[in-house]
Every structure is written in C-alpha cells, then in structure tokens.
C-alpha positions in Angstrom: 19.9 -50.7 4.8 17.8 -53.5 5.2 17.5 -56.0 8.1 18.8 -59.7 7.6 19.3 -61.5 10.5 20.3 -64.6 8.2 23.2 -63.2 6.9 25.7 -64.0 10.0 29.1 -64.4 10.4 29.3 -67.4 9.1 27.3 -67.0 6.1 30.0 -64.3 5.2 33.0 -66.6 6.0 31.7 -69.8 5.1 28.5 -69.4 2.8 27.3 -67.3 0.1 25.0 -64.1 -0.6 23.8 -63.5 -4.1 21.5 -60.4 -5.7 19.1 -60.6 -8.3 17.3 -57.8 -10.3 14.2 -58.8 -12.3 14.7 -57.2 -16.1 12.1 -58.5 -18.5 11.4 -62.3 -17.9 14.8 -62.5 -16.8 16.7 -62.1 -13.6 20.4 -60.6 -13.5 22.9 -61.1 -11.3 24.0 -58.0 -9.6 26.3 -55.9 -9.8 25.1 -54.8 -13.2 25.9 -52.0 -15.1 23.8 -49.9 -17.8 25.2 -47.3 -20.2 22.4 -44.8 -21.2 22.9 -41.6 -23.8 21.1 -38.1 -22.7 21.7 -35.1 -24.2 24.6 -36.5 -26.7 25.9 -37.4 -23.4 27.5 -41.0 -22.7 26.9 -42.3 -18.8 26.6 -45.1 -16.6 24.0 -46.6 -14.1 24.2 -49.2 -12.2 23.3 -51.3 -9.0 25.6 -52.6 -6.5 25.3 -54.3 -2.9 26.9 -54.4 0.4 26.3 -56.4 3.5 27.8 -56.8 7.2 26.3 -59.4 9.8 22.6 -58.8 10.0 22.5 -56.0 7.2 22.1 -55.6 3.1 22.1 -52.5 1.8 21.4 -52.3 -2.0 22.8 -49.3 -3.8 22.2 -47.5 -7.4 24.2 -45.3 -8.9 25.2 -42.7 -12.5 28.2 -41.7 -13.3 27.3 -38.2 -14.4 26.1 -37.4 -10.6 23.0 -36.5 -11.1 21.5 -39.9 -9.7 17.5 -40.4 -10.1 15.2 -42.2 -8.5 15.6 -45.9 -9.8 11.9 -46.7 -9.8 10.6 -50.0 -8.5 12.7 -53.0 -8.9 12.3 -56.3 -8.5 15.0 -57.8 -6.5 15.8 -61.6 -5.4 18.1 -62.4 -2.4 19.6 -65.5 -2.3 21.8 -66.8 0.8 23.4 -70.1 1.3 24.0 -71.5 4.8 27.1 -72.9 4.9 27.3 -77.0 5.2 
C-alpha cells in the first residue's frame, strides 16, 4: 500500500485513476496479463491495482501459486481531478 493523498473521494466518484507499467519503450495500461510456459506447464501472471481514499496498492500475481518476486518495474500513475 502506498500513500496518495490525491486520490480523494472525489477523484473516485468524479475523476479518474489510471496505471501504467513500462514494457520495452512502451507503457501498458494495467491490468495486464502474461501467459508464460515452465516446465510444459501453461500459467498466468499478471498485475492488478486497487485504491481507497488516500491509498494504491499495486498487486502481482500467477496463477499456478507459486508467485515470485516481480523484479523492478516501472510504473506511471496517472489521476485526473475532476472539473
């Protein structure tokens, strides 16, 4: 959990909160979802995001339950104050 005073209850309501993760050049929107083989084994990885008023919390995840450590990732926040 990270610390986001920005994201209020009106950015919630009324605005908009976006993730990013850097791959290549190129930046993703999150959630996104990657299928990897192991062992003649098919599974899934992926990030996901949650947020309340004042807190993000940015999540990764495998299907076959043996989650690693994701490494350093390059992510990009974006939120919109409402009008």
């Amino acid at each position: 959990d990270m610390s986001f005073p920005e994201i209020t209850d009106n950015v919630i309501q009324n605005g908009m909160v976006s993730l990013y993760i850097k791959t290549g050049d190129a930046w993703i929107p999150v959630p996104v979802y990657f299928y990897h083989a192991s062992d003649q084994n098919l599974y899934e990885g992926g990030y996901f995001y949650r947020m309340r008023r004042g807190v993000f919390s940015i999540d990764y995840y495998e299907s076959d339950f043996y989650t690693q450590n994701p490494g350093l990732q390059n992510f990009r926040l974006v939120i919109v104050q409402p009008i």
